[in-house]
C-alpha positions as CSV (number, residue, x, y, z in Angstrom):
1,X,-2.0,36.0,-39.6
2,X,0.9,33.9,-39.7
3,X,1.4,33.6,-36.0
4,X,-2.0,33.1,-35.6
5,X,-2.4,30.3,-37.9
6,X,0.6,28.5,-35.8
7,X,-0.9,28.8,-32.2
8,X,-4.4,27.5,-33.9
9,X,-2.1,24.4,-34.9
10,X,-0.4,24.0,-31.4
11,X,-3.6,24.0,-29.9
12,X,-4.8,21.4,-32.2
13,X,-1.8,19.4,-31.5
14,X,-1.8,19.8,-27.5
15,X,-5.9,18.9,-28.3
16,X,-5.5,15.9,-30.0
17,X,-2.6,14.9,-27.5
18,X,-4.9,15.5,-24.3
19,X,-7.2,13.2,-26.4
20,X,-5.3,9.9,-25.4
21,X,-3.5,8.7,-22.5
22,X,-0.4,6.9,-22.1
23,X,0.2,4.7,-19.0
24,X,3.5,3.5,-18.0
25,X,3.3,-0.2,-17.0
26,X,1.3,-2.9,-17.4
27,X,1.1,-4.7,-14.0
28,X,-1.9,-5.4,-12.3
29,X,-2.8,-1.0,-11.9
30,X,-1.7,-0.5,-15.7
31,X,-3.8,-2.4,-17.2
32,X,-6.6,-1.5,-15.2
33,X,-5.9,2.3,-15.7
34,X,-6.0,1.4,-19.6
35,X,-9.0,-0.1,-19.4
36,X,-11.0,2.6,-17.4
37,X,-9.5,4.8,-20.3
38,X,-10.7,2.8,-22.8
39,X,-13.9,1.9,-21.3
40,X,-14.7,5.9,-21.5
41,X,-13.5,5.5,-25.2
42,X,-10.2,7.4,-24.5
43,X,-7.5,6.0,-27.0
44,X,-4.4,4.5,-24.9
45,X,-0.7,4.0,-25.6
46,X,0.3,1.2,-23.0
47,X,3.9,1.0,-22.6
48,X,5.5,-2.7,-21.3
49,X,9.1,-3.3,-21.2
50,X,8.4,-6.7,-21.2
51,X,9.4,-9.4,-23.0
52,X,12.6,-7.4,-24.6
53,X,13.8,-6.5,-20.8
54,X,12.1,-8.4,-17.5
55,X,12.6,-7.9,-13.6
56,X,14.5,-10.0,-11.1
57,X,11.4,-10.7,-10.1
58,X,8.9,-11.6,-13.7
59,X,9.3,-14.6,-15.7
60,X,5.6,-14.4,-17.8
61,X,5.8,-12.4,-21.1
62,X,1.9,-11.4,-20.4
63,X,1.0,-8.4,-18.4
64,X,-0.3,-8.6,-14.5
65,X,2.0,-11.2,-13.8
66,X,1.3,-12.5,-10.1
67,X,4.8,-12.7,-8.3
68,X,4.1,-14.0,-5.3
69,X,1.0,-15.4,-4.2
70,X,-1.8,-16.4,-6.5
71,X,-4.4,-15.8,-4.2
72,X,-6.4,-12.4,-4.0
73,X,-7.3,-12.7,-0.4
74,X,-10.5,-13.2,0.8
75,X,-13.9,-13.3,-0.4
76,X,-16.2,-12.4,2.0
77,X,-18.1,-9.3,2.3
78,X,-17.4,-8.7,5.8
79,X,-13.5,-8.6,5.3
80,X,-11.6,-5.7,4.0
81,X,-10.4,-7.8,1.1
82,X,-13.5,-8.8,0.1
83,X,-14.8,-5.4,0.1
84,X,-11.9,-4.5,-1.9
85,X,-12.7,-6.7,-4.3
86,X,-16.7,-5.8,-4.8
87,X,-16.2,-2.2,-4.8
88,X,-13.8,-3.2,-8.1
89,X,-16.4,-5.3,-9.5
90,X,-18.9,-2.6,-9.9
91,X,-15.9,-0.7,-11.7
92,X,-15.8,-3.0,-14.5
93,X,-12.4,-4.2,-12.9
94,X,-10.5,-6.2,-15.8
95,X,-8.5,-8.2,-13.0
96,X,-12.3,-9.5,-11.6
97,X,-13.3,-10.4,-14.6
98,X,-10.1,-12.4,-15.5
99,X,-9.8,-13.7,-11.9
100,X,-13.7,-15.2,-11.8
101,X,-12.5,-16.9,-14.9
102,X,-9.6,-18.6,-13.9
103,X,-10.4,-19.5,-9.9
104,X,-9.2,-22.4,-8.7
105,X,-10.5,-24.1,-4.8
106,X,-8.8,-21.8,-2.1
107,X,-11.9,-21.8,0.6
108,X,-12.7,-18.7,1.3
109,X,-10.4,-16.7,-0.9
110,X,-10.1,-16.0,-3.9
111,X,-7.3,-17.8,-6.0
112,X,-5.9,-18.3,-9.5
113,X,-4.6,-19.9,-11.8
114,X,-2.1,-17.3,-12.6
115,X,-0.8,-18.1,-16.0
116,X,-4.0,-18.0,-17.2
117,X,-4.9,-15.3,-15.5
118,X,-2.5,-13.2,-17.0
119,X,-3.1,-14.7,-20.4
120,X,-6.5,-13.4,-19.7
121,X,-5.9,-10.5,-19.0
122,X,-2.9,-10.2,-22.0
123,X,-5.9,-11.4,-24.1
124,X,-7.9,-8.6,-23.3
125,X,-5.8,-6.0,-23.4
126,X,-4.5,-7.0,-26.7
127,X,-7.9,-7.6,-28.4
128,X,-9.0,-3.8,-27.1
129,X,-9.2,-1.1,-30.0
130,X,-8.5,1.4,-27.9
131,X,-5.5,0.3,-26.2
132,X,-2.2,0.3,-28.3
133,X,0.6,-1.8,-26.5
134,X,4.3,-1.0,-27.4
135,X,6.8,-3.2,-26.1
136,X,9.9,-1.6,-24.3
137,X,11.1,0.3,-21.6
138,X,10.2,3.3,-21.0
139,X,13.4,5.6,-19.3
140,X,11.6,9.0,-19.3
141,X,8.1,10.4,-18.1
142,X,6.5,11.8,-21.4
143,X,6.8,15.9,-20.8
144,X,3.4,16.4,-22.1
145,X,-0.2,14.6,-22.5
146,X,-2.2,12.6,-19.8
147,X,0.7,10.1,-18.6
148,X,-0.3,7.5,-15.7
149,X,2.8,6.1,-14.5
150,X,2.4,2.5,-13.2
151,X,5.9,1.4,-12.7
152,X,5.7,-1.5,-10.1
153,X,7.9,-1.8,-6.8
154,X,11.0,-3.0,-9.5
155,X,10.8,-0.1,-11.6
156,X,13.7,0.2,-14.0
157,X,16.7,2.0,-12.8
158,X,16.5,4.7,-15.5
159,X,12.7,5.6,-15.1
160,X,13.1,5.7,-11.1
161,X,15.8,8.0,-11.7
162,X,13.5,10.4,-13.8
163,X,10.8,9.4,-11.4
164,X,12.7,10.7,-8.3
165,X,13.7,13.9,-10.0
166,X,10.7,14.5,-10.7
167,X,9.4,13.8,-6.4
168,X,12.5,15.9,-5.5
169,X,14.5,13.5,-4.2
170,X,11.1,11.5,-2.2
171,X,11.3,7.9,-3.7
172,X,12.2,5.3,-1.2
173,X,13.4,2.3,-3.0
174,X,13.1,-0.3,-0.1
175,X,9.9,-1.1,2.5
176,X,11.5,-1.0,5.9
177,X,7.9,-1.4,8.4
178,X,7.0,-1.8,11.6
179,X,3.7,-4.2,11.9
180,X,0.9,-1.8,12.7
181,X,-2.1,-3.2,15.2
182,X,-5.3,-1.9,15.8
183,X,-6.3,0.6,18.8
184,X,-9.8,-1.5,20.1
185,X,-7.4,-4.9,20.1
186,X,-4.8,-3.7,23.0
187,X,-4.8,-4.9,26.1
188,X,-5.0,-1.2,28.1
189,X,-4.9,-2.7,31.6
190,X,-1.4,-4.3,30.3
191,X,-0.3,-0.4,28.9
192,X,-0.2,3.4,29.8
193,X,0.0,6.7,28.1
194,X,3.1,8.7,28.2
195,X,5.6,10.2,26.6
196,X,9.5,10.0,27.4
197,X,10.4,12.2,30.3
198,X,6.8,13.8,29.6
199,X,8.1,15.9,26.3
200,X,4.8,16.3,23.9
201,X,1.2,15.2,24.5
202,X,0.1,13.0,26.9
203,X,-1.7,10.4,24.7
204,X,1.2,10.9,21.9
205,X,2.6,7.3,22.8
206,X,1.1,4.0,24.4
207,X,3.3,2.3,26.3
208,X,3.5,-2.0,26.6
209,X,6.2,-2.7,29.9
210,X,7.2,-5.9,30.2
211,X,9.1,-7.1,33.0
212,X,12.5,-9.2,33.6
213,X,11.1,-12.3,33.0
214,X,8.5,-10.9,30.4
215,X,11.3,-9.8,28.4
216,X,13.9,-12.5,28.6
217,X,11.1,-15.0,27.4
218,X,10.2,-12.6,24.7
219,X,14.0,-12.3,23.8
220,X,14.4,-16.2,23.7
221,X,11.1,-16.1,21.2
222,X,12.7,-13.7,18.8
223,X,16.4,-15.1,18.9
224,X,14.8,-18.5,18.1
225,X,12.1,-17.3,15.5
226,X,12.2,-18.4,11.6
227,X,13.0,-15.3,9.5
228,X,11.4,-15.2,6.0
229,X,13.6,-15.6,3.2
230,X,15.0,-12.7,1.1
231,X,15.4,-12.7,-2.4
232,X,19.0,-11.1,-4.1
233,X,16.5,-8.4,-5.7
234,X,16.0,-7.6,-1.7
235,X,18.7,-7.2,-0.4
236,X,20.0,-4.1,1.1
237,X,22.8,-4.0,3.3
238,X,22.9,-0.2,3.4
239,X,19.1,-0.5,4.6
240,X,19.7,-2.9,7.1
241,X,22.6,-0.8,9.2
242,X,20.4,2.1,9.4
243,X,17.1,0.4,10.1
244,X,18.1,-2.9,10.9
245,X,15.5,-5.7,12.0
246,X,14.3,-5.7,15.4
247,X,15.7,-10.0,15.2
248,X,19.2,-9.1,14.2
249,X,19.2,-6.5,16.9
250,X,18.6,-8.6,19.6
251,X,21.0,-11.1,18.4
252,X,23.5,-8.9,19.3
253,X,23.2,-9.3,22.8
254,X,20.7,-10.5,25.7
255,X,20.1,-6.3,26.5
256,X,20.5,-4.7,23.1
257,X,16.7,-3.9,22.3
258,X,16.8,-2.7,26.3
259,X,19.1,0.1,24.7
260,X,17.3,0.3,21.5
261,X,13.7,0.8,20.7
262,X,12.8,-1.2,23.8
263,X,14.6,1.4,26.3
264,X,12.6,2.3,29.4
265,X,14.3,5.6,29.9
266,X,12.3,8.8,30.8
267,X,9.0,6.4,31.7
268,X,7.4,5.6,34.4
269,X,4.4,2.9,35.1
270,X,1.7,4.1,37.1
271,X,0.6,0.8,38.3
272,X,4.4,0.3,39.6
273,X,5.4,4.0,40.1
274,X,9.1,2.8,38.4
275,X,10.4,2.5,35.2
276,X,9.9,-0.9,33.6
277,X,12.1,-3.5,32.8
278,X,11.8,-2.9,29.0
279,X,8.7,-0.8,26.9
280,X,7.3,-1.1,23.4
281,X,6.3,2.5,22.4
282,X,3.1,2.4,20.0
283,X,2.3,5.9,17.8
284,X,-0.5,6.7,16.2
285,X,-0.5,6.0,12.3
286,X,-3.6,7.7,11.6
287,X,-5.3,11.1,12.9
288,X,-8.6,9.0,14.2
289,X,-6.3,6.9,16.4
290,X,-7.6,3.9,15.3
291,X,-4.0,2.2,14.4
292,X,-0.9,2.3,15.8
293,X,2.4,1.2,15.1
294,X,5.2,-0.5,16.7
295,X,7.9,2.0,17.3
296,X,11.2,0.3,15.9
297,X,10.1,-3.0,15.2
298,X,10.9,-3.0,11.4
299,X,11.6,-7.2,11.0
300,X,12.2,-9.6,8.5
301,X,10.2,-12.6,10.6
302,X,7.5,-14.7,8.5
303,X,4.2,-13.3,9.4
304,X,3.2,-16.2,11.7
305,X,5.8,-15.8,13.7
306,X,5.6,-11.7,14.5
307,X,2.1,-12.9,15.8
308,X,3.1,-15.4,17.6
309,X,6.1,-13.3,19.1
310,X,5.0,-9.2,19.6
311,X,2.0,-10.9,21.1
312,X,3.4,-12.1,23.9
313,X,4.1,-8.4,25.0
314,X,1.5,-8.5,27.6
315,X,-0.4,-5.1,25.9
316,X,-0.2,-7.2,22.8
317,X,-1.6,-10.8,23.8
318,X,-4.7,-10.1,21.7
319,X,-3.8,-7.7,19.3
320,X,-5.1,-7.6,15.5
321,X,-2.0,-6.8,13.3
322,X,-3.8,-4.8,10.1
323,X,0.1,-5.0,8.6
324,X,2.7,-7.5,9.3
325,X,6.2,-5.8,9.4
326,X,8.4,-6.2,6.1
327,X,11.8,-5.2,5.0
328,X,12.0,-5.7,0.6
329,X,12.6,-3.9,-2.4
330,X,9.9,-1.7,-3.0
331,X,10.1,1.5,-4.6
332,X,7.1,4.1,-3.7
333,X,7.1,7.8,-4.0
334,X,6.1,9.8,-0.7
335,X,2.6,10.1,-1.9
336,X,1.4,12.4,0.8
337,X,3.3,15.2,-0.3
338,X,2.9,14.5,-3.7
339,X,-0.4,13.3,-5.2
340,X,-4.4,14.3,-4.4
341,X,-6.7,11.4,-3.7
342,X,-7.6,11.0,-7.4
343,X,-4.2,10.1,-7.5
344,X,-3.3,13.3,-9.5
345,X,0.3,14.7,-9.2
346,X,-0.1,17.6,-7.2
347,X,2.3,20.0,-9.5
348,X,1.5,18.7,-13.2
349,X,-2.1,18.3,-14.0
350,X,-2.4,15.0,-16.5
351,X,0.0,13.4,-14.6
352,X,-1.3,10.4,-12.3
353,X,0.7,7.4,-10.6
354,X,-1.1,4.0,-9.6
355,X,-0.5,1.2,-8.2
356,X,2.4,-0.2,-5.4
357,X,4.7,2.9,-6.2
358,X,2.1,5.0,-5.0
359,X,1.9,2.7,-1.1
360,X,-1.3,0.7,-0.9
361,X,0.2,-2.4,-1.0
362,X,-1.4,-5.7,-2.1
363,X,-2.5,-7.3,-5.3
364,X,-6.0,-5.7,-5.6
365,X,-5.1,-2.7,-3.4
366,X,-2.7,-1.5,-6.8
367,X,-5.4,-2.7,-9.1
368,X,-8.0,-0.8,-7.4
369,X,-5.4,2.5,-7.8
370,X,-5.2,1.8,-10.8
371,X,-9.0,2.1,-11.5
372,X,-9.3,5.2,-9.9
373,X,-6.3,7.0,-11.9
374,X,-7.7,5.5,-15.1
375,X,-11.0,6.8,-14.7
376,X,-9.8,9.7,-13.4
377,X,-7.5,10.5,-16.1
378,X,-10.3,9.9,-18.4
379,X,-12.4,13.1,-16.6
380,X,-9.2,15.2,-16.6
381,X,-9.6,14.5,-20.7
382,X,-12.9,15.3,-21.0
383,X,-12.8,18.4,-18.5
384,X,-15.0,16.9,-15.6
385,X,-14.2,17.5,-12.0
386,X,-12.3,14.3,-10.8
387,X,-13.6,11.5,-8.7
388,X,-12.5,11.8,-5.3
389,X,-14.4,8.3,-3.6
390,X,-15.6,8.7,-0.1
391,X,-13.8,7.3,2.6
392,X,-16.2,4.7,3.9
393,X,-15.5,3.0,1.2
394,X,-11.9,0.6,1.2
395,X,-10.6,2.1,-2.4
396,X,-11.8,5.8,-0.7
397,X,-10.1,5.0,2.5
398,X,-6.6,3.5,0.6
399,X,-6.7,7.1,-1.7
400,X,-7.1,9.2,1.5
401,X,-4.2,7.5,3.5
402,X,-1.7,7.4,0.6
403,X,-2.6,11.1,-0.3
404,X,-3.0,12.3,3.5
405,X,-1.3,9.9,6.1
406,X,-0.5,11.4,9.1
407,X,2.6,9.3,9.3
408,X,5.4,11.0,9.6
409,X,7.6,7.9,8.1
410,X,5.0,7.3,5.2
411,X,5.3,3.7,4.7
412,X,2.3,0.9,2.2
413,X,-0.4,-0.1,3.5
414,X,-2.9,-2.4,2.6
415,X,-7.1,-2.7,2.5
416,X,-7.8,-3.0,6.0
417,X,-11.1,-2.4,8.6
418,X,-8.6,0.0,10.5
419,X,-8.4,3.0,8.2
420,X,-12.2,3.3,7.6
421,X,-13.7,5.7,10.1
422,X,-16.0,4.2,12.9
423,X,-19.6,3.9,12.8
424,X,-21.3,5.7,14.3
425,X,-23.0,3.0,16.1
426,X,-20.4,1.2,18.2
427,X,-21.1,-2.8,17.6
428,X,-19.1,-4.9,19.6
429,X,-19.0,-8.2,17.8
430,X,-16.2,-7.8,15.3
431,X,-17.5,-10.0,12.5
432,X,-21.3,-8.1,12.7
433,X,-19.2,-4.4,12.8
434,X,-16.9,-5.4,9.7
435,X,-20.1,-6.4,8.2
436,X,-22.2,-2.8,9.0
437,X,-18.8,-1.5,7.7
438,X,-18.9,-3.0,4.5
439,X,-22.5,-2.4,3.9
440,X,-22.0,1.1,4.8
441,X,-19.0,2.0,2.0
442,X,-21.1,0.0,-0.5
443,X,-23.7,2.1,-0.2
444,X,-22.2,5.3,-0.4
445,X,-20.3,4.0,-3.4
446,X,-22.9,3.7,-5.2
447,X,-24.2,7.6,-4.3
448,X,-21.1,9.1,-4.3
């Protein structure tokens, strides 16, 4: 009877534990997750380490503090942002609601004020009865309970410790990327299909020759080119020796990327029938083969100037860059081989991760993660299958790629047209087929 009474009490304990939620964080995906919990009346610890320990990178004492930019991207419906950003409005998105609040004139996008909007946002949070806030950093995962881990890309050294014990050893704590482009936007009369000296598929690489004088103008571009400044927080020697930046690379010497990732060896052009002077190899990042990446161009260059630059690689002259390359702290957990697309850890059930440490990357792109493991979470409480979105829709799409990329170097990505699947209507004008693409994943959000 004894024994018996004492498993009836453990059960009422692990039941009244399973009744809340704690979430780790309270960036821009924490304290959405909190508020999906607390929208579907879940009680929720939210844990901050802020004000008694802050970042390199936070100054604000408020939560969702914008680092960087203070704009949201754009606006429109027919751009992935803006799709983005309506699929998290019908979610009850607590980042909408404070950023409609506190806009300021930005065009077409959609900026802030972003004191106030974190003092929205703080405001909100705080007033909630459902959300408890305790101040202080967290070093541990919580062994038991529903736990939503929200840690941002400067996650404390002691939690990313636990964290990558916990991934077996898979969390990468710097961002080294190539810029990845889209498949309709190359140039094929300027490229070929092949793989060096013909080992694996045919199609597995697209080549982009250039020849002498293509690539000594090209290597005068991006000696000259203005590199985009790195914080101390970013820095990482170790990184930059074994991945280094396709710039520093070629400031070694006039033939450098010629030996590198720009080597012509085992190719041949079938326009020419010889090797070329110099080749970009692009691989697929996705199964569709709608984007591709640029084989060893991880770089440090300022947006503007990788557009200018990798587009004057003939195959590239009009290509649409989905992802600028980037080389920065920014921890992130290999998310493939570790979490569902409800953002679920694959091995502990109650255990979810949102926002940049799980790779979308982007303000609203770790909000929107953040929505889905809080409402997800919230049916894991309550016993309900969990909400897995379709992937015509952008938060759908960004859920499936973190949780199934076919990348074999898993690297962020962010909301973009590219990793939607095609209609099945081709339209040629891009602005009328982002458009039917957008109208498409609202739709089926709304009977999914």
């Amino acid at each position: 009877m004894k024994d018996a009474a004492s498993r009836k009490k453990q059960a009422e304990r692990k039941a009244k534990k399973m009744s809340k939620a704690t979430v780790i964080g309270a960036g821009l995906a924490g304290v959405e997750a909190a508020w999906q919990l607390a929208k579907a009346g879940i009680e929720v610890e939210l844990f901050e380490m802020k004000p008694q320990k802050f970042s390199p990178a936070h100054k604000l004492s408020g939560y969702a503090e914008l680092v960087c930019s203070n704009s949201l991207k754009a606006m429109r419906l027919d751009s992935a942002a803006g799709l983005l950003k309506e699929e998290m409005r019908r979610f009850g998105s607590v980042c909408m609601i404070a950023a409609e609040r506190c806009a300021v004139a930005a065009g077409g996008a959609l900026a802030v004020d972003r004191d106030e909007f974190s003092e929205i946002i703080t405001k909100l949070i705080d007033e909630n009865p459902l959300i408890t806030v305790t101040h202080g950093e967290v070093g541990k995962i919580p062994e038991d309970g529903v736990v939503i881990v929200a840690a941002g890309p400067l996650v404390s050294d002691s939690l990313a410790a636990d964290i990558d014990n916990l991934c077996g050893g898979r969390l990468s704590f710097f961002d080294a990327a190539a810029p990845i482009v889209t498949a309709e936007s190359l140039d094929y009369e300027s490229a070929f299909t092949q793989s060096r000296y013909d080992r694996g598929g045919e199609d597995d690489y697209i080549n982009c020759p250039m020849n002498k004088e293509e690539y000594e103008a090209f290597y005068e571009a991006i000696t000259t080119a203005e590199r985009a400044d790195v914080h101390a927080f970013d820095e990482r020697h170790d990184v930059y020796e074994g991945c280094m930046p396709i710039e520093a690379m070629a400031s070694r010497g006039a033939d450098t990327m010629r030996y590198g990732p720009l080597r012509p060896v085992g190719l041949r052009d079938p326009k020419t029938g010889h090797r070329p002077w110099a080749v970009l190899q692009l691989r697929r990042e996705n199964a569709e083969g709608t984007l591709f990446n640029l084989v060893g161009f991880q770089t440090n260059l300022k947006f503007g100037e990788q557009k200018r630059v990798f587009s004057m690689i003939p195959a590239l002259k009009n290509a649409e860059f989905v992802r600028y390359g980037v080389m920065h702290r920014n921890t992130f957990i290999d998310s493939p081989r570790l979490l569902n697309a409800d953002y679920s850890f694959r091995t502990r059930p109650g255990l979810y991760f949102a926002g940049q440490i799980t790779g979308v990357e982007g303000y609203m792109e770790s909000a929107s993660s953040g929505i889905l493991a809080g409402v997800n979470a919230a049916r894991f409480i309550r016993g309900e299958e969990p909400l897995i979105l379709k992937n015509t829709t952008m938060m759908g799409a960004l859920a499936e790629y973190i949780s199934s990329s076919e990348s074999k170097d898993f690297q962020p990505m962010g909301a973009n047209f590219g990793i939607l699947p095609a209609l099945e209507t081709k339209i040629r004008d891009k602005r009328e087929r982002y458009a039917a693409l957008a109208k498409r994943g609202l739709e089926d959000l709304e009977t999914n």
